[in-house]
C-alpha positions in Angstrom: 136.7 -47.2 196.0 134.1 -44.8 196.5 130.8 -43.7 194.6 130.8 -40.7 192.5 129.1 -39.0 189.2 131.5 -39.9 186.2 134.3 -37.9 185.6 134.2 -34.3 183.6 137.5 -32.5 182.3 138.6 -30.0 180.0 134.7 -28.5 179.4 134.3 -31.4 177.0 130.6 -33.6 178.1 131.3 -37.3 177.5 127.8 -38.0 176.9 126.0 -40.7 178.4 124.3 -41.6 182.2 128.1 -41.4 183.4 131.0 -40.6 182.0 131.7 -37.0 181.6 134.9 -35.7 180.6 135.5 -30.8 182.8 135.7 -28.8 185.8 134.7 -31.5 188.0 137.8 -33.7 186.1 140.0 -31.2 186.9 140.1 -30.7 190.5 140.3 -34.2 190.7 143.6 -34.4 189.1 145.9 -31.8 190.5 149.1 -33.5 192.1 148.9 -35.5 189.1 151.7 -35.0 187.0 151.6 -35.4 182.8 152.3 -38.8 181.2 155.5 -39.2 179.5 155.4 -38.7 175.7 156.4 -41.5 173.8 129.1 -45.3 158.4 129.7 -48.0 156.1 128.2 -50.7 157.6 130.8 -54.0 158.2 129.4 -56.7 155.7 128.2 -59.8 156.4 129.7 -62.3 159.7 132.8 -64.0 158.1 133.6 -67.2 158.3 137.0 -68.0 159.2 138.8 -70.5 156.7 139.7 -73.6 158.4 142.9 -73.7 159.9 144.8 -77.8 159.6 145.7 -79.0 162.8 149.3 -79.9 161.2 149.9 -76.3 160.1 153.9 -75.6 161.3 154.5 -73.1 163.5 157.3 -71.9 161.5 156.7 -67.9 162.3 156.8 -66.0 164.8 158.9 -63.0 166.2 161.2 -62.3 162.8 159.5 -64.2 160.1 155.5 -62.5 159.8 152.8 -65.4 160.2 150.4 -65.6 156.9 146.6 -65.2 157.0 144.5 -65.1 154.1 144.1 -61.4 154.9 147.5 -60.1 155.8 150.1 -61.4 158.4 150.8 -60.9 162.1 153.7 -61.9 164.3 154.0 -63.6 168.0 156.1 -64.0 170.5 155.6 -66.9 172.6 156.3 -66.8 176.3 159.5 -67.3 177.4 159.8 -71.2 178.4 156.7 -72.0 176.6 156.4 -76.0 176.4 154.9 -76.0 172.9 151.9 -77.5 174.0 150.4 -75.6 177.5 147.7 -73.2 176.0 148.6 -69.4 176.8 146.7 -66.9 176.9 147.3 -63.6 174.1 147.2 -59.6 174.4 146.9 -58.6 171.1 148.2 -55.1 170.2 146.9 -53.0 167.4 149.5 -50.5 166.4 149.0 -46.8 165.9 149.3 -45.0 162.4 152.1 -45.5 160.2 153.3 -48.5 162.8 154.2 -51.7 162.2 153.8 -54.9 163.7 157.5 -55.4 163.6 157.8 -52.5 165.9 155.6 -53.6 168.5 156.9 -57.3 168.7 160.0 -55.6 169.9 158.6 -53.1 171.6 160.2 -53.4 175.3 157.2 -52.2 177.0 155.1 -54.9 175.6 157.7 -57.8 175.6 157.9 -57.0 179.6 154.6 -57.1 179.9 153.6 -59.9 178.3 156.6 -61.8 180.0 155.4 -61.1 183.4 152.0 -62.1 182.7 153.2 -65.1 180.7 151.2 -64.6 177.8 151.8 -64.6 174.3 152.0 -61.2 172.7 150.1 -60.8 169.0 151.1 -58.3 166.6 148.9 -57.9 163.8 150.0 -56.0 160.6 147.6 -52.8 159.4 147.4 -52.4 155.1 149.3 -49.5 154.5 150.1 -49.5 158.6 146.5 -48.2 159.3 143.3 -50.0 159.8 140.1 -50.1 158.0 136.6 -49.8 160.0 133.8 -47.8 159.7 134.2 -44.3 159.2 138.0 -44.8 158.5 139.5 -42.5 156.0 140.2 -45.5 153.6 138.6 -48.6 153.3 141.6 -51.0 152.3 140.7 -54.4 153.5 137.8 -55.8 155.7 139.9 -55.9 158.8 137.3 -57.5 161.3 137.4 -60.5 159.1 141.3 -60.2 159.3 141.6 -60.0 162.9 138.9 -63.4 162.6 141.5 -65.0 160.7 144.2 -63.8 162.9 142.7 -65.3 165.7 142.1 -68.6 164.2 145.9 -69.5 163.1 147.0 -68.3 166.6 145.2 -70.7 168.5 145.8 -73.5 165.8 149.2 -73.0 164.9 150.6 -71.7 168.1 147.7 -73.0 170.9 147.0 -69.6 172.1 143.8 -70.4 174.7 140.9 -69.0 172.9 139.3 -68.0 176.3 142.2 -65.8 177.8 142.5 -62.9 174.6 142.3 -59.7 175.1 143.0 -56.8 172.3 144.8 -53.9 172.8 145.9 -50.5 170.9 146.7 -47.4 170.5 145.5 -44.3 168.7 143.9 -45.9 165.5 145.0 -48.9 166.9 143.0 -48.5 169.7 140.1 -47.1 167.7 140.1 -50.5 165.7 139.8 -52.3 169.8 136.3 -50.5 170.0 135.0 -51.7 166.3 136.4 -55.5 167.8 134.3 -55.2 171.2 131.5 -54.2 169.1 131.1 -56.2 166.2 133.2 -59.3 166.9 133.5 -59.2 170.8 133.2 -63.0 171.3 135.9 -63.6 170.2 137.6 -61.8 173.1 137.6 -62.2 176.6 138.3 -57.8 177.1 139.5 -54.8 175.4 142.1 -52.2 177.0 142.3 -49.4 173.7 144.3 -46.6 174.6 143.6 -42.9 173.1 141.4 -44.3 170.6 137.2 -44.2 169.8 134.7 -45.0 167.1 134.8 -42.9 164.3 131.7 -41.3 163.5 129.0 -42.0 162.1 129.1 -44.1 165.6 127.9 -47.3 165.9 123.8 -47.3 167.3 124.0 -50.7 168.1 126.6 -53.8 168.4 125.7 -57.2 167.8 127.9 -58.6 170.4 128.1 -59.1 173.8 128.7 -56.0 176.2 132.4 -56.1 176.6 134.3 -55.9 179.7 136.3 -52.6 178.6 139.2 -50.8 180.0 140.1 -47.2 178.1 142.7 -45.1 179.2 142.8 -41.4 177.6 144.6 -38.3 178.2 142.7 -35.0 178.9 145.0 -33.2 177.1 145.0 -35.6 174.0 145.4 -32.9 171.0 145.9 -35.9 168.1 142.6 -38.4 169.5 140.7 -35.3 171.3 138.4 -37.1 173.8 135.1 -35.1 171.8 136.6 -35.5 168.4 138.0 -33.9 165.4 137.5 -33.9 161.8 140.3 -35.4 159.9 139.9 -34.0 156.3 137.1 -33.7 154.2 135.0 -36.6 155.2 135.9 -38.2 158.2 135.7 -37.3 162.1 137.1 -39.1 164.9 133.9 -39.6 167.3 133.4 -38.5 171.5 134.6 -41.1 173.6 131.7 -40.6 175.8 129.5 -41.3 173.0 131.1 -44.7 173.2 130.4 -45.7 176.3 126.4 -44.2 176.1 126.1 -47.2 173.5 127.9 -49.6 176.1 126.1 -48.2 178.8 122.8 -48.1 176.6 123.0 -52.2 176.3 124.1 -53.0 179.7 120.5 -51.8 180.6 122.4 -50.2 183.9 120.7 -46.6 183.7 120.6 -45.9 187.5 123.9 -47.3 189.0 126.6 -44.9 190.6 130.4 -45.5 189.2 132.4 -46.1 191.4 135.8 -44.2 191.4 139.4 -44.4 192.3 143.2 -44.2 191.9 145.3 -46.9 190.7 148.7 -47.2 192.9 151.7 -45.6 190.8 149.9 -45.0 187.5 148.8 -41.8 187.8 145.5 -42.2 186.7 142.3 -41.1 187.9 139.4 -44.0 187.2 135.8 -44.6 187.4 133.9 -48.5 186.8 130.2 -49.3 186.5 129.5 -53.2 185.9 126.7 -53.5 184.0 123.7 -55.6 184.1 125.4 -58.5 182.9 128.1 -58.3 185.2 130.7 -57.2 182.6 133.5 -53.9 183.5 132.8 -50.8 181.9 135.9 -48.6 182.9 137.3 -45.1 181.9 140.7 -43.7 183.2 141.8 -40.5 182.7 145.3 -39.1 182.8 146.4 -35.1 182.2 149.0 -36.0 179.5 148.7 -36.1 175.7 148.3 -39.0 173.0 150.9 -41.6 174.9 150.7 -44.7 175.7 152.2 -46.9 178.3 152.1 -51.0 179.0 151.5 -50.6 182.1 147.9 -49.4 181.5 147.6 -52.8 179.3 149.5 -54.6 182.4 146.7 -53.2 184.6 144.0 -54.2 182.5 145.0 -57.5 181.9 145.3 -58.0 185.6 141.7 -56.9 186.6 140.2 -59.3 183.4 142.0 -62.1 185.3 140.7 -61.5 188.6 137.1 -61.0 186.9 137.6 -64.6 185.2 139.3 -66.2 187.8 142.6 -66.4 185.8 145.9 -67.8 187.3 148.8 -65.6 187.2 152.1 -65.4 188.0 153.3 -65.1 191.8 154.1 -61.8 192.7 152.9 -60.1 189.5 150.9 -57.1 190.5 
């Protein structure tokens, strides 16, 4: 790795210390060729309902798991004993997805399989989600994802410690809202082509994440500066994003460091804050897509930051 001033592309400043989004960006990523295609103010903390510790595990990949908010369905790992405690990417869906889809999605079943983890798909109302600055307000989702998160680990022992959330577009949007309002609840966030919405968050009660975004410069559908969507709402900058994170890790002066990923044709740049937590952006040239492999990626480096076994030869 080597140190360098955060990235800049496509004339758009990803404000902040660091991250920049222009010129600079885009000398660093010829040879690279395009991906593939493919604020009203949360309410008060919820409090999960209690989940029995005799609750059957009688859902899963075809039959959608209840929660007093809305359902989700899990695929186990393959070989699971029914009692080892797995750890759990769980992947928020884009607009007008389904959770059905992504339980079968082949990316994220091989994924998941490799890493031996169990692989949470959570069901958006009316297949989008509801945070601040969302178009609708249908349900209060953080308290949904809560309760999500407490019938996994009771009714399927998913580890607590070892989850990370995923997304993409909205869904990943939805991932930022999670590391900043309910972040202990996660162990990391890889969102992909997704930000706040603005008005942007000024602060987050929880803990500065360790955070792993993927975007594509050329991102027309989640712009990396933002776009209004209607009347009243406007996705946000990404960069003003990370300012917040940056903001709370209290890490105004360090360099990011800066490097290539073998085979995924990214171009990335890390800062660990103050608290020792990963603050990551990568870049690609492509548009709003989305591949596993990023979530793959980010699920390996969480592992190696916690000291997580996993598999032989998965790399």
């Amino acid at each position: 790795m080597t140190k360098a001033r955060w990235l800049s592309a496509g004339g758009v400043k990803l404000l902040g210390r660091g991250f920049l989004c222009g010129a600079a960006f885009a000398a660093l990523m010829l040879g690279l060729t395009p991906a593939g295609t493919a604020e009203t103010k949360p309410g008060a903390p919820f409090v999960s309902p209690s989940v029995p510790d005799s609750l059957p595990a009688s859902c899963g990949v075809d039959t959608p798991c209840r929660v007093p908010h809305g359902e989700y369905r899990i695929r186990m790992p393959k070989g699971w004993d029914g009692s080892s405690r797995p750890g759990a990417i769980l992947f928020l869906h884009g607009y007008r997805g389904t959770a059905e889809n992504e339980i079968n999605n082949k990316g994220l079943i091989a994924i998941a399989s490799e890493l031996g983890v169990a692989l949470i798909a959570p069901q958006g109302e009316e297949r989008s989600w509801s945070f601040p600055g969302a178009p609708r307000q249908q349900r209060d989702d953080l308290a949904f994802i809560r309760s999500i998160l407490d019938d996994a680990i009771a009714r399927h022992s998913v580890d607590p410690d070892k989850i990370m959330a995923s997304g993409f577009s909205v869904g990943g949007s939805m991932v930022w809202y999670l590391a900043c309002y309910i972040g202990d609840r996660f162990a990391g966030f890889a969102p992909v082509a997704g930000a706040f919405w603005e008005p942007q968050p000024t602060n987050c009660p929880g803990p500065e994440p360790n955070l792993f975004h993927v975007h594509g410069t050329s991102d027309t559908v989640v712009p990396m500066a933002g776009r209004a969507i209607g009347d009243s709402a406007r996705q946000g900058n990404v960069g003003e994003g990370f300012a917040l994170w940056e903001t709370k890790g209290a890490c105004r002066q360090e360099v990011p460091e800066e490097f290539k990923p073998e085979k995924l044709k990214l171009v990335c740049q890390r800062r660990t804050n103050c608290s020792g937590r990963i603050l990551e952006l990568c870049l690609h040239p492509g548009g709003h897509v989305f591949k596993a492999a990023w979530v793959k990626r980010a699920w390996l480096e969480l592992a190696a930051k916690k000291g997580w076994d996993t598999p032989i030869g998965v790399e």
